[in-house]
N, C-alpha and C positions, 0 to 999 in steps of 0.2 A: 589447473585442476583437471582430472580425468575420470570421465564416471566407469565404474565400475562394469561388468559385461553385466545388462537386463537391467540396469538401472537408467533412472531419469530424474532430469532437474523441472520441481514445478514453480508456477510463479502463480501468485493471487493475488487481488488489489480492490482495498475500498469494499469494505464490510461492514464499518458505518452503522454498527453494533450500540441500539439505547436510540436509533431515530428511527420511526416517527415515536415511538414508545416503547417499553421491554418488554413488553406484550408479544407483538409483529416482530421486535428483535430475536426472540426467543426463537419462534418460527424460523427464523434465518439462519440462526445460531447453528440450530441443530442439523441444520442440512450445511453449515461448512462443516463440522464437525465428521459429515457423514465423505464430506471431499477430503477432507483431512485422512480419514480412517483411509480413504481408499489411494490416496498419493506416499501413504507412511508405504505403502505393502512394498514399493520397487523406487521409492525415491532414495536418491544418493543424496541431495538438500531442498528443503524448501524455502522459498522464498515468497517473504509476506510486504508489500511492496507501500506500506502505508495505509492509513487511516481506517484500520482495522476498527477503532472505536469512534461513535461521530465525536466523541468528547472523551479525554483522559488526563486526570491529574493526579499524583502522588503527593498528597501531602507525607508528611512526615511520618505520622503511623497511622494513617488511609487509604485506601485507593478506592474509584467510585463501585459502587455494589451494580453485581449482576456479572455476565460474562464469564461464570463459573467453568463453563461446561470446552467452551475454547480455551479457556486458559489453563484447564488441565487436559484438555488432548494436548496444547501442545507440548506441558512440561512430562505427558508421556511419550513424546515423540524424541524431546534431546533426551531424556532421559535413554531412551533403545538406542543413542549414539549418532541418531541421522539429523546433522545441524539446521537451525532453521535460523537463517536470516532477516532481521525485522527493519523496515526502516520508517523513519519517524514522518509521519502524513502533516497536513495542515490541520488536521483536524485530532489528531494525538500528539501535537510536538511537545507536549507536556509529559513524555514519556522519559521517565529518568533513571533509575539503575533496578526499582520492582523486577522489570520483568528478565532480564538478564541474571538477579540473584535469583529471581524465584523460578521462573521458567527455562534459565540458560541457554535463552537464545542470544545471537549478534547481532548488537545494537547498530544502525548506522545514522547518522542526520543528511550527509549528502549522497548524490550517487557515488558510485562505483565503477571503476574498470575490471574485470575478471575475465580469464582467457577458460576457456572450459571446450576440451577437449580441440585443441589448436583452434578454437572460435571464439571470436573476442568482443565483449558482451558491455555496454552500459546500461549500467541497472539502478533505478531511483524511483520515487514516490512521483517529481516529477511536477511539483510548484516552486512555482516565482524563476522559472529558466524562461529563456528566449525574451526578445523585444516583449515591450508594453506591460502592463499590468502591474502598474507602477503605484497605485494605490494598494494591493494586495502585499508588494515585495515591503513597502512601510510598516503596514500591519504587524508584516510575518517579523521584522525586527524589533518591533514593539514588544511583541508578545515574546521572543527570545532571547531580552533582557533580563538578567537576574532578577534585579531590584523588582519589576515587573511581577514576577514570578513570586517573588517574598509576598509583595504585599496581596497576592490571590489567593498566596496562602493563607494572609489573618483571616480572611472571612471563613467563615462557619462555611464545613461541607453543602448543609443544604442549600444554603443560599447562593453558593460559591457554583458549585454543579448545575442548580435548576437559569440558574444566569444565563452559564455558556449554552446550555441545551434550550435554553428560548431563544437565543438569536442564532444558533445552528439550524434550528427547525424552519427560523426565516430566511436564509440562508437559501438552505435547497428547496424552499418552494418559489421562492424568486427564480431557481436557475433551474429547477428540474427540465426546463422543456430545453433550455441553451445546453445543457448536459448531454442530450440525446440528438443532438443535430451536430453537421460536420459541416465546418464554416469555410472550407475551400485550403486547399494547401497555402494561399497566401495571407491567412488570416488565422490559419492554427497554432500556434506560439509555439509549441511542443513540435511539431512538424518545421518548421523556419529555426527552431534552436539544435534539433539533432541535422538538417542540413548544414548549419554553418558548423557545426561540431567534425559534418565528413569531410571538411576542407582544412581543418588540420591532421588527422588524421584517419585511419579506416578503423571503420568497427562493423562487424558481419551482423548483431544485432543491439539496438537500444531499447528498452523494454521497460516502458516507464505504466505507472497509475494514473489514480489523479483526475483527469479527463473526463470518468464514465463514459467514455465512448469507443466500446470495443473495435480496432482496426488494428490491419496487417498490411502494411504499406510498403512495396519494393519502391524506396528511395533511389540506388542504380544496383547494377550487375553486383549483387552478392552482399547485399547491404540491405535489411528489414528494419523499421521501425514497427513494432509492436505494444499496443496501447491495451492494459489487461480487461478493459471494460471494468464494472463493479459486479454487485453482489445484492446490490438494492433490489434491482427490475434482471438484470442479463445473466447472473452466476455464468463469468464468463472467468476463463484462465488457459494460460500458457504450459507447456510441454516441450519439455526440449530432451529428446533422446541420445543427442549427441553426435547427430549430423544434422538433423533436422530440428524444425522449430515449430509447433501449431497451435494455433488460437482454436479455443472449444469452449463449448456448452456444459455443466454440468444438468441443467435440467432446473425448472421449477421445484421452491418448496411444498 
């Protein structure tokens, strides 16, 4: 891929859109929306790197209410031709063909390799990789079980949605404080998984979610791991003009 001259590839992650309430999300909402507006002006793709909602299911002719206002910037952003990449978080992996029929973005479940502008990229949401976290990796294959999925679907929306959204909310108030602290390069899983990834081959940047904890880590000579922070507390995101790469601020809502 080759960006076009004045164009730029952006990256966002963990929007978590519906926690703590639609209230406070709304508030959030509208300020991606207003990064949204301002990355469509000169972006060649963007890239949404997981768990844009803290909870998503499709049933069959449902999907859960709210998130009007993202969901149609983005289906006016493919719609102007500038593709947006979405890939499925731990916390939406119940993301199933909605948003690709209705929004026309590219769906993905795992990372990615892409060469972008002779620089060559792994790009993922960026759970259940590297050593440990071996209770989390059971879960994630419990819950990406069909049959699993059939039967989440018999229950009734409300009961079905207010479920996963009370043990999401307990969730992140158990980890919000481990979310924002950086536990040593030999204890980061994501940092010890994209190291053992440079020992098969090079990749100039790996640029995962996930985490909440915004960092821009020179691994060795010419090789970045980039962690996109969230959207909760940092509205933090990546810029890559096409020789360069940088971690920013968009600003409080």
């Amino acid at each position: 891929m080759e960006i076009s001259p004045g164009k730029k590839i952006y990256f966002a992650s963990d929007q978590h859109f519906g926690v703590p309430d639609l209230e406070s999300s709304l508030v959030r909402e509208r300020h991606f929306v207003k990064w949204l507006d301002m990355a469509k002006q000169d972006a060649e793709a963007i890239y949404l790197l997981g768990d844009l909602f803290d909870f998503w299911f499709e049933y069959k002719t449902a999907v859960p209410r709210g998130f009007t206002r993202v969901l149609g910037k983005i289906a006016e952003i493919t719609d102007s031709g500038i593709p947006v990449y979405f890939f499925r978080g731990n916390h939406d992996m119940w993301t199933f063909d909605y948003l690709e029929k209705e929004l026309g973005v590219i769906l993905y479940n795992d990372p990615i390799e892409v060469k972008i502008n002779g620089k060559k990229f792994m790009i993922g949401h960026g759970d259940g990789l590297g050593p440990g976290d071996f209770w989390y990796k059971r879960i994630k294959k419990f819950f990406a079980n069909p049959l699993m999925q059939w039967c989440f679907a018999r229950l009734h929306p409300n009961f079905g949605i207010g479920l996963a959204h009370y043990f999401s909310r307990r969730s992140r108030a158990a980890n919000a404080t481990a979310d924002k602290e950086y536990h040593g390069d030999d204890q980061e899983w994501l940092v010890l998984y994209v190291k053992d990834e440079l020992k098969k081959k090079h990749y100039d940047y790996f640029v995962f979610g996930h985490r909440h904890y915004a960092m821009d880590l020179e691994l060795k000579e010419n090789s970045r791991y980039i962690n996109l922070g969230d959207w909760v507390v940092d509205f933090t995101y990546a810029v890559f003009d096409g020789n360069q790469m940088e971690l920013k601020e968009f600003g409080k809502p």
